[in-house]
N, C-alpha and C positions, 0 to 999 in steps of 0.2 A: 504494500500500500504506500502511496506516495500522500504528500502533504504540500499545502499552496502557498506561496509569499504573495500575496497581490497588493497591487494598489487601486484601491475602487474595484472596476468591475475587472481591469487588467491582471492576470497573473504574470509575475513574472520570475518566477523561479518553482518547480516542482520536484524535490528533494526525495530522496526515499524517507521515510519515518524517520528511521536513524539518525540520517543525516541530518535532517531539520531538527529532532531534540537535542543533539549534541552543537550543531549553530547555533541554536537559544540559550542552550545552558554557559555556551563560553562567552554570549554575548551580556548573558548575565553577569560575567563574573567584570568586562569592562564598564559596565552601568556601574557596578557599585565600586569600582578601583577611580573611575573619573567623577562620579557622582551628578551622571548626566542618564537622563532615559534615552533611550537606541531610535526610540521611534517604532520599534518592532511592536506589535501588539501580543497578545495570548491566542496562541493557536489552541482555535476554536472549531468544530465540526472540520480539520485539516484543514484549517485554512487561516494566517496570519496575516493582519492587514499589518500596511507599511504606511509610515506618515512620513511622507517624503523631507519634508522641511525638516524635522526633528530628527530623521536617520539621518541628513546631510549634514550637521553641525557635528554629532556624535560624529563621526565616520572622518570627520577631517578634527575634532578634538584626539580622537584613537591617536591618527597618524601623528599628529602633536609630539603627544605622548611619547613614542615611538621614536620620534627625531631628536627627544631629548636625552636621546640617553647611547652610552655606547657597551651595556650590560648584554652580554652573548645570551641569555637566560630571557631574559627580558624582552631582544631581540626575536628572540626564537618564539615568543610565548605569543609576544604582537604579531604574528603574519595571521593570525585570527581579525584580527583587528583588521587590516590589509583587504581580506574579505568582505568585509563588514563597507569596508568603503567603496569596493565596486561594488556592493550591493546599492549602496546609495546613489553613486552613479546611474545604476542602471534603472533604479528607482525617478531618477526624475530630479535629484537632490541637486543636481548641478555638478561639475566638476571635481571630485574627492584629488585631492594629490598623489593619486594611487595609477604607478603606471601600466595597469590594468581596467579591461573596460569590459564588461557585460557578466553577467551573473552566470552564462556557460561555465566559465571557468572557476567556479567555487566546488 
């Protein structure tokens, strides 16, 4: 069984289960490490709405993050994050500073 990222009536990403709870759960963990909401909603009946504007601030706060630091750990832990902002991207959010583009690739 797959699960939906949409925004409005658009889907734009269909994950296996798996793969969508372990995207929310790590996106959880950047929501409360930056103390910002992702914009991702509660997958509900398989299917998470995306608030574009709120995924695009989170998703370029990530990368932030990410650039400030030069921790191999830390590093490695943010390419979750990385994700998260072509998700926004492809979401509608504007430009993330992720030189990646389209939610294919997550």
């Amino acid at each position: 069984m797959s699960q939906y990222f949409s925004m409005g009536e658009e889907p734009l990403w269909n994950p296996s289960s798996g793969a969508a709870r372990l995207f929310l759960r790590q996106t959880a963990v950047f929501e409360a490490e930056l103390g910002l909401p992702s914009g991702l909603g509660p997958m509900e009946n398989d299917e998470c709405q995306i608030d574009s504007v709120v995924l695009g601030a989170f998703a370029n706060a990530v990368l932030a993050h990410r650039e400030r630091t030069r921790h191999a750990v830390i590093l490695a832990l943010s390419l979750h994050g990385e994700g998260t902002a072509v998700e926004g991207e492809g979401a509608g959010a504007g430009p993330a500073h992720a030189p990646v583009s389209g939610l294919g690739h997550l």
